[in-house]
KOLPA-343153 format. One record per residue: residue number from 1; chain; x, y, z of N, C-alpha, C, O in turn. Coordinates in pm, whole numbers. Example, Ala and Ser with C-alpha at 12.3 -4.5 7.8 and 13.67 -1.06 7.14 Angstrom:
(gumar 1, 'A', (1319, -569, 780), (1230, -450, 780), (1320, -330, 780), (1424, -332, 846))
(gumar 2, 'A', (1285, -225, 708), (1367, -106, 714), (1290, 3, 787), (1341, 114, 804))
END
This chain:
(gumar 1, 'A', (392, -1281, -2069), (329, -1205, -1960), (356, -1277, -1828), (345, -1399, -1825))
(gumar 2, 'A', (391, -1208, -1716), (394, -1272, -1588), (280, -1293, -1552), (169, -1250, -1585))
(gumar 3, 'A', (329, -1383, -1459), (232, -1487, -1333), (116, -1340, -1288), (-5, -1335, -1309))
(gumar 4, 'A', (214, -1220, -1215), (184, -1135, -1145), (81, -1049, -1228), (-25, -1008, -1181))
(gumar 5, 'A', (131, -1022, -1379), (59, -973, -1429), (-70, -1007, -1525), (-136, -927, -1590))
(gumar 6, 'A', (-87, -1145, -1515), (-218, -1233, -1499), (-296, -1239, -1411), (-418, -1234, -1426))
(gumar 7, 'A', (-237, -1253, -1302), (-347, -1186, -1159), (-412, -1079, -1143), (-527, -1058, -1105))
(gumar 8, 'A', (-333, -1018, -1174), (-412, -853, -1222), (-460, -821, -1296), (-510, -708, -1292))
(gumar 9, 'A', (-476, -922, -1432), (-563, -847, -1504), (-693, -898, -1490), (-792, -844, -1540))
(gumar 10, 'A', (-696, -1035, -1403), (-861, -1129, -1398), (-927, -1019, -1298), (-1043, -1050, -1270))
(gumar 11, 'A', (-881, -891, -1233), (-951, -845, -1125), (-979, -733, -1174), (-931, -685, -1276))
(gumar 12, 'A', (-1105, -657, -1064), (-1129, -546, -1097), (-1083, -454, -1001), (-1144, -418, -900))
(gumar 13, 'A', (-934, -406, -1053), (-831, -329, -990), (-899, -186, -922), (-869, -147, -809))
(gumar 14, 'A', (-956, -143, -976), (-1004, -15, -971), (-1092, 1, -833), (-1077, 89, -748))
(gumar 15, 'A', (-1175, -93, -832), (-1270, -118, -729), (-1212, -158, -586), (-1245, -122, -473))
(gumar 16, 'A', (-1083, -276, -647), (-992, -319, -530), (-920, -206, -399), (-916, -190, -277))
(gumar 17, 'A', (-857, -131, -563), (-832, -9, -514), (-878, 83, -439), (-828, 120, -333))
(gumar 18, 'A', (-1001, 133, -504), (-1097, 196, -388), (-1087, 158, -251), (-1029, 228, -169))
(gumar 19, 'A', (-1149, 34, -221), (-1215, -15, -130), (-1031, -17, -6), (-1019, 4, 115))
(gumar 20, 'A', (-967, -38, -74), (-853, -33, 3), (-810, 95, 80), (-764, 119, 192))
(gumar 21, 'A', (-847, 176, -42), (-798, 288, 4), (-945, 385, 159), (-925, 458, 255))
(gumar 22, 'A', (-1041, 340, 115), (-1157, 359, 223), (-1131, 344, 302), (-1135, 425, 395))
(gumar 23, 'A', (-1072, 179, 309), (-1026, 137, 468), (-968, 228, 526), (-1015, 309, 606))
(gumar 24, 'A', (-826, 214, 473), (-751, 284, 549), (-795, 452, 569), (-783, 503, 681))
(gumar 25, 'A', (-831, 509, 488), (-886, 654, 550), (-973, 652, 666), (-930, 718, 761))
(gumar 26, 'A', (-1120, 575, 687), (-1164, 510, 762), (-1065, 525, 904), (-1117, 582, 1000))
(gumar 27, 'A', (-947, 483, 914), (-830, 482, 1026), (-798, 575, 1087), (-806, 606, 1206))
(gumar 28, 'A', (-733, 656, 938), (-625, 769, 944), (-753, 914, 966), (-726, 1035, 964))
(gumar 29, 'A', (-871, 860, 981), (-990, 981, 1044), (-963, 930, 1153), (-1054, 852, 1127))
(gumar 30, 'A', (-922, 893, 1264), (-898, 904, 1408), (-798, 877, 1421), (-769, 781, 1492))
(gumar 31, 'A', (-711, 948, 1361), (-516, 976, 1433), (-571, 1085, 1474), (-654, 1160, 1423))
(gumar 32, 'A', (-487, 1085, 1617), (-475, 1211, 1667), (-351, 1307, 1702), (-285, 1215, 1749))
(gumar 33, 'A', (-282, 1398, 1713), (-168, 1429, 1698), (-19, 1354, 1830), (102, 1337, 1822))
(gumar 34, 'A', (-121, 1332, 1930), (-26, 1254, 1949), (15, 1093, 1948), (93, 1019, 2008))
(gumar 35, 'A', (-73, 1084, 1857), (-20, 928, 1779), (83, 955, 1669), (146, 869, 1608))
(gumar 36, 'A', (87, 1060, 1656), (194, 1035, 1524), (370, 1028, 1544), (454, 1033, 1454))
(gumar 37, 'A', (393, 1017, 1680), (524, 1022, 1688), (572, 851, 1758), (686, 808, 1778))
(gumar 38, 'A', (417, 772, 1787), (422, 631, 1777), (506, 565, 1692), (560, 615, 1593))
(gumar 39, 'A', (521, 439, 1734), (567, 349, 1636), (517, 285, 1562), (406, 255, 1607))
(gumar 40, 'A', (538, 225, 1428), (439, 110, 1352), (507, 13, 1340), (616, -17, 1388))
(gumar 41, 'A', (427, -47, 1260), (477, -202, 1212), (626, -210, 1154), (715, -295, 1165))
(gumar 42, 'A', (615, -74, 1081), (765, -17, 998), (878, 20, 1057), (952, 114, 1028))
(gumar 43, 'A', (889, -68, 1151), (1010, -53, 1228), (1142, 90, 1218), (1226, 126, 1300))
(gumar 44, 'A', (1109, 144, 1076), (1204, 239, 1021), (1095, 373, 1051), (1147, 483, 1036))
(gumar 45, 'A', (972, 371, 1086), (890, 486, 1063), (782, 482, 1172), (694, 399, 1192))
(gumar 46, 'A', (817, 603, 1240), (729, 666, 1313), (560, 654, 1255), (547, 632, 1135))
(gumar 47, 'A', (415, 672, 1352), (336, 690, 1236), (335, 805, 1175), (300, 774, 1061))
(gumar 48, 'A', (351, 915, 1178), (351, 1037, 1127), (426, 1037, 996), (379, 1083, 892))
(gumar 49, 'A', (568, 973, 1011), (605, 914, 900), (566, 839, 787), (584, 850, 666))
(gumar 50, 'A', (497, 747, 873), (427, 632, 744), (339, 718, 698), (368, 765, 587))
(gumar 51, 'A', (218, 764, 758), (131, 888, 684), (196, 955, 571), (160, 928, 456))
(gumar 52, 'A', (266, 1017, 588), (364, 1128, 487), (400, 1034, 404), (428, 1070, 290))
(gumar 53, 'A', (410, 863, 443), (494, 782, 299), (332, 762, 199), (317, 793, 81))
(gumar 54, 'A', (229, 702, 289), (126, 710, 211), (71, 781, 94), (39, 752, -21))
(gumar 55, 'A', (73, 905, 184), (58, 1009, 103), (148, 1067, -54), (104, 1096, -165))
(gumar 56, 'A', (274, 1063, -2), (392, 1030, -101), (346, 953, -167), (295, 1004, -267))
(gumar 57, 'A', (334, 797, -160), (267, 698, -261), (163, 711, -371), (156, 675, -488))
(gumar 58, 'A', (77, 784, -280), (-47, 827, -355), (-62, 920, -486), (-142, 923, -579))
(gumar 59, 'A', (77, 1011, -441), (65, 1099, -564), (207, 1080, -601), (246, 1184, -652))
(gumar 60, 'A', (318, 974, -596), (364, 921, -668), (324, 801, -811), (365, 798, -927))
(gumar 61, 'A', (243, 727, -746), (150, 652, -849), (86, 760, -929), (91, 745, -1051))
(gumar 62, 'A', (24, 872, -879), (-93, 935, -974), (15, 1019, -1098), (-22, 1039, -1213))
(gumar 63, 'A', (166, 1064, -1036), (220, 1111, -1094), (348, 1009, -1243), (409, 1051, -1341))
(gumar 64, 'A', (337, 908, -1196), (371, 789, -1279), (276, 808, -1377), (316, 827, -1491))
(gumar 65, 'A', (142, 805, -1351), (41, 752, -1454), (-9, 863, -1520), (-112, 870, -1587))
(gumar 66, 'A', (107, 986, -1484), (51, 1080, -1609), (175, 1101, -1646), (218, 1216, -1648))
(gumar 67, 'A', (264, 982, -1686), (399, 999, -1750), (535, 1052, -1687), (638, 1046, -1754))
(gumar 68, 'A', (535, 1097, -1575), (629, 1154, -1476), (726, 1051, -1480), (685, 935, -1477))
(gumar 69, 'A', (908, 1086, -1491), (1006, 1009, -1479), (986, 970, -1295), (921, 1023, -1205))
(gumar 70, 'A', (1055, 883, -1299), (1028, 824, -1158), (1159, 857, -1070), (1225, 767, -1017))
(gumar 71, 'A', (1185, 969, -1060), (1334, 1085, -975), (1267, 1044, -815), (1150, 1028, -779))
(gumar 72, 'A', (1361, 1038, -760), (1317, 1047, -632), (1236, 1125, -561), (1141, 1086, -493))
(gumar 73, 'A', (1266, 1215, -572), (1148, 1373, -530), (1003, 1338, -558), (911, 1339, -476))
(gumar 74, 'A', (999, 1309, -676), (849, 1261, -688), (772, 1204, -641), (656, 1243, -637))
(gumar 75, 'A', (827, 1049, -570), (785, 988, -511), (819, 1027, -342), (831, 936, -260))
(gumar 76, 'A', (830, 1136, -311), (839, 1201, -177), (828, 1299, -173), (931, 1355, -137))
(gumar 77, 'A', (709, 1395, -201), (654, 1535, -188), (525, 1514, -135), (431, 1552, -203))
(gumar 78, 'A', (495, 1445, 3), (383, 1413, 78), (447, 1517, 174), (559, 1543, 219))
(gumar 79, 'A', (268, 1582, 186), (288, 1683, 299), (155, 1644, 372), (45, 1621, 322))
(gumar 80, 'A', (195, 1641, 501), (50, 1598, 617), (-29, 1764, 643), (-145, 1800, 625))
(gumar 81, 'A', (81, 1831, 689), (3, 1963, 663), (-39, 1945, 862), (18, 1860, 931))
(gumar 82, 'A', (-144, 2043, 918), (-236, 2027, 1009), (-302, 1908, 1043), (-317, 1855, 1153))
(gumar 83, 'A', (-340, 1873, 927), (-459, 1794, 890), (-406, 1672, 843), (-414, 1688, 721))
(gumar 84, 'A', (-337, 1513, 870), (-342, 1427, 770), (-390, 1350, 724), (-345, 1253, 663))
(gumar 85, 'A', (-535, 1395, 757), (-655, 1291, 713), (-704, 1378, 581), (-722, 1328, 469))
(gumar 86, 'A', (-718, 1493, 610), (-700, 1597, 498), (-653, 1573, 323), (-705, 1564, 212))
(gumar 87, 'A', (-492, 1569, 404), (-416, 1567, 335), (-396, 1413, 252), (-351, 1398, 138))
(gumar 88, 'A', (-438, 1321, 333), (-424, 1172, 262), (-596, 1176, 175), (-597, 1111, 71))
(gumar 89, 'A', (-685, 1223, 200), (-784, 1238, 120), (-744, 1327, -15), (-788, 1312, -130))
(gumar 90, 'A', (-685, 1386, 14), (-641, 1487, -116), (-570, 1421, -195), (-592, 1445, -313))
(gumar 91, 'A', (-478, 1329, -169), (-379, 1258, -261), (-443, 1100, -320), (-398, 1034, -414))
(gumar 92, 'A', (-592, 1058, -207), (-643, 937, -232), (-713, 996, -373), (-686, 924, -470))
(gumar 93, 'A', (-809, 1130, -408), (-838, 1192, -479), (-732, 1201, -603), (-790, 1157, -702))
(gumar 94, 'A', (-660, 1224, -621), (-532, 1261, -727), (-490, 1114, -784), (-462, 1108, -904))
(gumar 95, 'A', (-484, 982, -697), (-411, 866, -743), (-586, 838, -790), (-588, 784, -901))
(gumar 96, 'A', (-667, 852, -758), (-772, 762, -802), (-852, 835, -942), (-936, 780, -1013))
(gumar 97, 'A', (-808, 949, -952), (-864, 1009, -1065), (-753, 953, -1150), (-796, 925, -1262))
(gumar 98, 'A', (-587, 918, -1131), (-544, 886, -1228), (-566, 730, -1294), (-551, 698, -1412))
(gumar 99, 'A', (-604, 649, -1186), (-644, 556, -1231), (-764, 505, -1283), (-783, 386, -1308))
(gumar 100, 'A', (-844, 594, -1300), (-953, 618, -1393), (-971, 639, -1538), (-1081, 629, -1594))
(gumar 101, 'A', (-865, 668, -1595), (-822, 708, -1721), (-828, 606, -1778), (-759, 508, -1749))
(gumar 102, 'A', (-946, 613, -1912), (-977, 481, -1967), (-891, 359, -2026), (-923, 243, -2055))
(gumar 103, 'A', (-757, 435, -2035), (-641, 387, -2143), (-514, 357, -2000), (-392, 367, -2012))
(gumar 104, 'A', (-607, 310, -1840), (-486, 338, -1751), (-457, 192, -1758), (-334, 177, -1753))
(gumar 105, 'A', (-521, 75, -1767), (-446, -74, -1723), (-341, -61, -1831), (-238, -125, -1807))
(gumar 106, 'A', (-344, 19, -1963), (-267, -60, -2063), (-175, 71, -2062), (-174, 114, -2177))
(gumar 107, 'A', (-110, 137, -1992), (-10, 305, -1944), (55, 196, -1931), (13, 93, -1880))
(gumar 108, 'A', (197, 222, -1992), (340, 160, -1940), (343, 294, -1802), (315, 414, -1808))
(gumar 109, 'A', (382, 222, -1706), (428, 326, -1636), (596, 299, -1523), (646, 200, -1471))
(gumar 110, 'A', (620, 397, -1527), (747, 367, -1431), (753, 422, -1290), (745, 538, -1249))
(gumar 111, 'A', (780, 243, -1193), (735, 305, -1023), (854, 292, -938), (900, 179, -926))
(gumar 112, 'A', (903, 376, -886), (998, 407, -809), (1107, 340, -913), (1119, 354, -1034))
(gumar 113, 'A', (1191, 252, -806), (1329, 194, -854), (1298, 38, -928), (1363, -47, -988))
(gumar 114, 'A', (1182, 55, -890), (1151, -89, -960), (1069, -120, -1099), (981, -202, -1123))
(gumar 115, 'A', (1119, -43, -1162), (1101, -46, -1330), (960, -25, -1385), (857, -11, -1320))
(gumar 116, 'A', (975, -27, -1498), (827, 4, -1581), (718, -96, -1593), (761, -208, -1622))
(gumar 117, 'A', (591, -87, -1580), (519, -181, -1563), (394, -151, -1625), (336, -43, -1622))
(gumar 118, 'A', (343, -291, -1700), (188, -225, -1741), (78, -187, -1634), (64, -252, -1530))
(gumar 119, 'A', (-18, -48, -1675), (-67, 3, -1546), (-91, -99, -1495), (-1, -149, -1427))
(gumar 120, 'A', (-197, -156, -1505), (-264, -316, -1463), (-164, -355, -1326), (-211, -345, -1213))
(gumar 121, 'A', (-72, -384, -1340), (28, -421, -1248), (67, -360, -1156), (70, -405, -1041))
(gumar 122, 'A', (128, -171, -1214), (124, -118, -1127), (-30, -72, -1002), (-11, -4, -901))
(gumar 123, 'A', (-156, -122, -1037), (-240, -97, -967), (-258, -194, -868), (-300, -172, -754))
(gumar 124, 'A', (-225, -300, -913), (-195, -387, -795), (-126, -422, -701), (-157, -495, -608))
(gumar 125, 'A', (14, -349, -731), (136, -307, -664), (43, -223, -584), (34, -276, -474))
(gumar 126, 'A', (-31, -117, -590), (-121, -20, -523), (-215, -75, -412), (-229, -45, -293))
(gumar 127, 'A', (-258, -144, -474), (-357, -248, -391), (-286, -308, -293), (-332, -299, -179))
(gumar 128, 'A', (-182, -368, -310), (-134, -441, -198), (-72, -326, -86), (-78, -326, 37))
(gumar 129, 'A', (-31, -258, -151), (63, -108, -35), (-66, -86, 57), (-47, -85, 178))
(gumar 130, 'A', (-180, -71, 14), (-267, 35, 95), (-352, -89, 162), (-448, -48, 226))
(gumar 131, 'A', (-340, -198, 161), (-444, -297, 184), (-346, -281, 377), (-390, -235, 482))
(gumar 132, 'A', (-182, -351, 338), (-96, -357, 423), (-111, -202, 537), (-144, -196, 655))
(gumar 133, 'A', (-77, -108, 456), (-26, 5, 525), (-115, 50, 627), (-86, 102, 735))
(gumar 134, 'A', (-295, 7, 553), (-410, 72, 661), (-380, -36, 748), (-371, 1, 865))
(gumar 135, 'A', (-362, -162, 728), (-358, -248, 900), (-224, -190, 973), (-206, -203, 1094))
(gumar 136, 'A', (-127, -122, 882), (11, -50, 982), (-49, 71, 1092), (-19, 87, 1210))
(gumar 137, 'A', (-164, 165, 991), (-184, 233, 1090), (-315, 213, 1240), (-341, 286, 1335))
(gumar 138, 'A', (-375, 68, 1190), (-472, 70, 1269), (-348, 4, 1365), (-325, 75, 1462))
(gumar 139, 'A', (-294, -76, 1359), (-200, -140, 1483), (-140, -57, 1544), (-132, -37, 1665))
(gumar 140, 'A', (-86, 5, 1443), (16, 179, 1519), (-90, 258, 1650), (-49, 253, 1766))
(gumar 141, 'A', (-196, 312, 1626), (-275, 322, 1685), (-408, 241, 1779), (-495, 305, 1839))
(gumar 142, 'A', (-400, 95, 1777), (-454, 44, 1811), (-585, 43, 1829), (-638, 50, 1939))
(gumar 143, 'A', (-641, 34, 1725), (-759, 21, 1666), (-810, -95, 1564), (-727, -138, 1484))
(gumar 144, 'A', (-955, -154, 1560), (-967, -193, 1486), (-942, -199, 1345), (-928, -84, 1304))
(gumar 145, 'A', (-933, -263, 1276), (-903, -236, 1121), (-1002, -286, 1026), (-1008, -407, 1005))
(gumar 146, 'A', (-1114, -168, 941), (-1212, -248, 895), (-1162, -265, 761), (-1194, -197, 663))
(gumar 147, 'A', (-1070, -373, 766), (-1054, -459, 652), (-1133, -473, 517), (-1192, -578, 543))
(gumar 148, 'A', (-1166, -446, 419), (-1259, -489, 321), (-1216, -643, 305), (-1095, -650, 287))
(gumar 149, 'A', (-1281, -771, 307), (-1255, -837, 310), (-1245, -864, 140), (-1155, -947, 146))
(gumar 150, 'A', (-1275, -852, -9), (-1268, -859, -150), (-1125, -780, -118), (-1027, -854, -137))
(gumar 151, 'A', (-1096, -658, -78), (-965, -616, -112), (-822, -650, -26), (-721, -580, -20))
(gumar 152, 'A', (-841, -740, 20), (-775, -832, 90), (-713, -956, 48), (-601, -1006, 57))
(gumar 153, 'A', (-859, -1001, -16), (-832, -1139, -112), (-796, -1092, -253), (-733, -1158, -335))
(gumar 154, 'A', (-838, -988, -266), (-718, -962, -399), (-572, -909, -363), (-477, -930, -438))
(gumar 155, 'A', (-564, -856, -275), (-413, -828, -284), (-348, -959, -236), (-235, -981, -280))
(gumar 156, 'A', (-406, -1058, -146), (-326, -1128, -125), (-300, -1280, -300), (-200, -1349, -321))
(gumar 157, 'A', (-420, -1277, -375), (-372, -1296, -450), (-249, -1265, -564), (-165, -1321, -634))
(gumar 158, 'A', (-292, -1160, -535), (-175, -1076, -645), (-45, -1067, -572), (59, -1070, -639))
(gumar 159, 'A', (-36, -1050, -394), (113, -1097, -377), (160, -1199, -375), (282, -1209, -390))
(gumar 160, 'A', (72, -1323, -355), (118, -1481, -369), (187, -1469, -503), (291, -1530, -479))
(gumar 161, 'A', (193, -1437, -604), (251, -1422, -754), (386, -1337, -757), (458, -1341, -857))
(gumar 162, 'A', (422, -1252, -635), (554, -1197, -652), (653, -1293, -604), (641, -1381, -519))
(gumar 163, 'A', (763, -1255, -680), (892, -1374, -699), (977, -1339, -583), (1021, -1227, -557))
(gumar 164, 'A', (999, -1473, -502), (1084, -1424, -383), (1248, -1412, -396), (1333, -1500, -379))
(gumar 165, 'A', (1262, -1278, -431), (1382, -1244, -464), (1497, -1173, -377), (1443, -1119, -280))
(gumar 166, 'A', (1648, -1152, -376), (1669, -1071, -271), (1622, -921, -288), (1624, -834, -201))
(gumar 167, 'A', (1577, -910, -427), (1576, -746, -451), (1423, -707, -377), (1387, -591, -357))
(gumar 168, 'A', (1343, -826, -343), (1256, -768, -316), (1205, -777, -120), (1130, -708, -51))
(gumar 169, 'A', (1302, -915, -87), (1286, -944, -12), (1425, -929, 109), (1536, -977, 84))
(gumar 170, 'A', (1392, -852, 248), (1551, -859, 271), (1602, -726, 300), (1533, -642, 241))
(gumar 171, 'A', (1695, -677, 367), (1763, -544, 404), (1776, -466, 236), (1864, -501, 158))
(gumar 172, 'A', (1680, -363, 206), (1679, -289, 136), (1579, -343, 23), (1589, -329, -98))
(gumar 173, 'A', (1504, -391, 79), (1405, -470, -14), (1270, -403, 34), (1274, -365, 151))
(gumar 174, 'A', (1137, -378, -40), (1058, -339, 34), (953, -414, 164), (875, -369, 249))
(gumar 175, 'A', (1006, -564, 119), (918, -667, 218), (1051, -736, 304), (1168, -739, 268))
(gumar 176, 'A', (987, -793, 436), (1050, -886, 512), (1060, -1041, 480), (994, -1086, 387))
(gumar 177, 'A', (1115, -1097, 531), (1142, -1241, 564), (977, -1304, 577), (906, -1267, 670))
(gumar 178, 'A', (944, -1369, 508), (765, -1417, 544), (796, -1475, 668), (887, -1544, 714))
(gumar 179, 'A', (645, -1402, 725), (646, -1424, 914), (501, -1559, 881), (387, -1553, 834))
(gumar 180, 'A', (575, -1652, 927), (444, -1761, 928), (336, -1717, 1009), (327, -1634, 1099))
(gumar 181, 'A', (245, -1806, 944), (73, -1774, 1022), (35, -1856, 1045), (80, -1947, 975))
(gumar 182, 'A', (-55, -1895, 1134), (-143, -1998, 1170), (-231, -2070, 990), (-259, -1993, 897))
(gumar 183, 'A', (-252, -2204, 986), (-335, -2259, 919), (-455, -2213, 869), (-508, -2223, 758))
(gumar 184, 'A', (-483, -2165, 965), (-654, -2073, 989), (-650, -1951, 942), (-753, -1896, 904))
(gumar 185, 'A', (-523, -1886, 937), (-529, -1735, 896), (-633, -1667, 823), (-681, -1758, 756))
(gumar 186, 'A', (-677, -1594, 803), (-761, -1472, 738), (-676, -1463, 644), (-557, -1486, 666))
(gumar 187, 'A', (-741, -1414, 477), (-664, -1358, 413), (-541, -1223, 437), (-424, -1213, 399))
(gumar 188, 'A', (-639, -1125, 525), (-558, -996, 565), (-436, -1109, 638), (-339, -1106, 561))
(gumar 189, 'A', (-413, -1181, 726), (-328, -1243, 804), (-247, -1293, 711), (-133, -1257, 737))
(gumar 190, 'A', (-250, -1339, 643), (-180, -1443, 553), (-110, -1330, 445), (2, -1350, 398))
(gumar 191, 'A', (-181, -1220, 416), (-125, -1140, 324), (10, -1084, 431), (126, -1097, 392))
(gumar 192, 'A', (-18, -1028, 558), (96, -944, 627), (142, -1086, 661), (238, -1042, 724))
(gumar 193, 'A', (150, -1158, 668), (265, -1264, 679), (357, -1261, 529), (469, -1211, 517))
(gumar 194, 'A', (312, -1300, 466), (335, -1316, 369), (476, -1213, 301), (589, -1249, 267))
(gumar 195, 'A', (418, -1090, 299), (507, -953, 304), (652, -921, 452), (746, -842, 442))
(gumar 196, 'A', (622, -1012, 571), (745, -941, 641), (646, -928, 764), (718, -911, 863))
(gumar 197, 'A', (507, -927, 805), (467, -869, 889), (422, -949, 998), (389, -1058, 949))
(gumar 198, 'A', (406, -949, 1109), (348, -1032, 1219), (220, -947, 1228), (218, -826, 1250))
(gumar 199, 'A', (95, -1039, 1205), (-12, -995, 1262), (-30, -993, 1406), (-129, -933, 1450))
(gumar 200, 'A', (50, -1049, 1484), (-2, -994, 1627), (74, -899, 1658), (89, -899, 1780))
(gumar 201, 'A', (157, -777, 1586), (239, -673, 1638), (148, -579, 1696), (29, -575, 1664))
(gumar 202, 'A', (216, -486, 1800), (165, -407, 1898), (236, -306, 1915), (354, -338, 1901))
(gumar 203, 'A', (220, -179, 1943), (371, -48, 1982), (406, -125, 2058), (520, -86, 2083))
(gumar 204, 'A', (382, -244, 2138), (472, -257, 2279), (579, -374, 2271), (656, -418, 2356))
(gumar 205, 'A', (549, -418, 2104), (676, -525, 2077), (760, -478, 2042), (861, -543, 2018))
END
């Protein structure tokens, strides 16, 4: 068993999950339409974009964990719609009912391009996306970010355990180059370092 997937199983994923996913809705209830053609942290994505990837995520995971091959399409049929606070509630609904399923830590499941994983793992892969992505959109928009501070310190546990590889790290990788942090850092700080991110980013860098 991996490092990674020992971390995940001492936690209570489910809850992590939640609370992650609160945050960031919490956020994405005061986008307004013309924030979405802003920039984020995601240098590759508008926010309107990242929204639509969220969302994508959300019911890509939920659609993994009810056995779905992992085709590309799947993991990109996020629609914002009018509404993408709406619409990211609708899909936070769909990934969290699937991870409810009593038999979900122990679901082999398969996530994107990066292979099959016991659920357990893949929920923490979850945890860390949405912990990151809600501080993408509170910066995108410049707003506070009410952090859960438990789902913070678990994702950043559970990413201290991923292997720094080129597949994961790097032009076509899903994380950056680790951006150092101050000594003092906050967990949330230390986690977006950690992944590629500068906590002091701004639209105006």
């Amino acid at each position: 068993m991996s490092a990674f997937s020992v971390e995940s199983q001492a936690m209570d994923l489910r809850d992590l999950d939640r609370r992650a996913l609160e945050a960031a809705g919490k956020v994405i209830a005061g986008v307004r339409p013309e924030h979405l053609t802003g920039p984020t942290p995601c240098a590759e994505w508008t926010l309107g974009e990242l929204l639509r990837h969220m969302v994508s995520e959300n019911l890509g995971f939920a659609g993994a964990f009810a056995g779905r091959p992992a085709e590309a399409p799947a993991w990109d049929r996020g629609e914002l719609g009018a509404d993408p606070h709406h619409a990211y509630q609708e899909s936070v609904a769909a990934v969290s009912a699937a991870f409810a399923a009593p038999d979900a830590h122990e679901r082999q499941v398969e996530i994107r391009e990066f292979g099959v994983f016991p659920g357990r793992v893949a929920m923490g892969m979850h945890v860390i996306d949405f912990v990151v992505h809600g501080w993408d959109v509170a910066a995108a928009v410049g707003v506070p970010y009410p952090v859960d501070e438990q789902a913070a310190a678990g994702a950043l546990a559970i990413a201290s355990r991923l292997p720094d590889t080129p597949r994961l790290r790097g032009p076509g990788g899903p994380f950056g180059a680790v951006v150092p942090v101050p000594a003092d850092a906050s967990d949330l700080e230390r986690l977006l370092g950690l992944l590629g991110r500068s906590p002091a980013w701004t639209p105006s860098c």
